[in-house]
N, C-alpha and C positions, 0 to 999 in steps of 0.2 A: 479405452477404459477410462473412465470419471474416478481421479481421487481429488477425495474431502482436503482442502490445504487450509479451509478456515469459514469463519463466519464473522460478517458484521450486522450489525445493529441498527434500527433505528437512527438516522444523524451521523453515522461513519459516513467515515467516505473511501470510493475505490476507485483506480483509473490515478491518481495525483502523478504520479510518475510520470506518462503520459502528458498531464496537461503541462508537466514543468518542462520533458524533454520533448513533446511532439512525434514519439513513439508510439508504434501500438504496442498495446497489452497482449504478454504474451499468455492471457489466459482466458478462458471463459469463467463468468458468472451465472448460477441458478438460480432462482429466486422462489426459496420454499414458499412464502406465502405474498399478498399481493403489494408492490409498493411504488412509492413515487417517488420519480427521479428528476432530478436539476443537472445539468448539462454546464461544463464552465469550459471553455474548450482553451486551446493557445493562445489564440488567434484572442479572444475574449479577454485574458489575464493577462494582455500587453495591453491591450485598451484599457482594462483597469489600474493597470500603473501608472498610463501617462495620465489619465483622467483624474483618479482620485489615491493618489500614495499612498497615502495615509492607512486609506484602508486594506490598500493591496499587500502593503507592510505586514500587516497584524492578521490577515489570510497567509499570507507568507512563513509569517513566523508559527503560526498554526499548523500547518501542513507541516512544516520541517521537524517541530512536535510528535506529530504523529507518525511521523517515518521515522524520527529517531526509535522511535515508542517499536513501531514494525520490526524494525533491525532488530532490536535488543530481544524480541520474541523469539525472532529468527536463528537468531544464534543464539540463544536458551534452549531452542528446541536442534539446533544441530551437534551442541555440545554432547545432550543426552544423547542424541542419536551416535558420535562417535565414542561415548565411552561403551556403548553394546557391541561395537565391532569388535572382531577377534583382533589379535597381539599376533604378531609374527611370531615373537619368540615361545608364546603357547600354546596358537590354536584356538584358545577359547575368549 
């Protein structure tokens, strides 16, 4: 069974978790209409550290941006989800 958990955009980006920890993704992607992808792998974003800081820096601080950003979604959308559970003490 396929559940909808979100959508990105033109210029998002998906997989960062992975390229930070070298994990796989524990999820699949669909891609409603046709698009182009750029690859940055681990193994690539050490190379860019030693080679050019600077910029690996201000990707860095980008990313951790966006995951902040992810989380606080994440838990906006779980708060709603636990105040619709029932209450022990009522049932409802």
């Amino acid at each position: 069974m396929a559940v909808r958990l979100g959508e990105v955009r033109a210029g998002e980006v998906l997989g960062e978790l992975s390229m930070l920890d070298g994990t796989t993704r524990l999820c699949s992607c669909t891609a409603l209409t046709q698009v182009h992808v750029a690859v940055l792998t681990q193994a690539a974003l050490a190379r860019l550290i030693a080679e050019q800081p600077g910029l690996a820096a201000l990707l860095l601080v980008w990313l951790a941006r966006r995951l902040s950003l992810r989380l606080r979604q994440v838990s906006a959308g779980a708060s709603v989800l636990l105040t619709r559970l029932p209450t022990a003490d009522t049932g409802r």
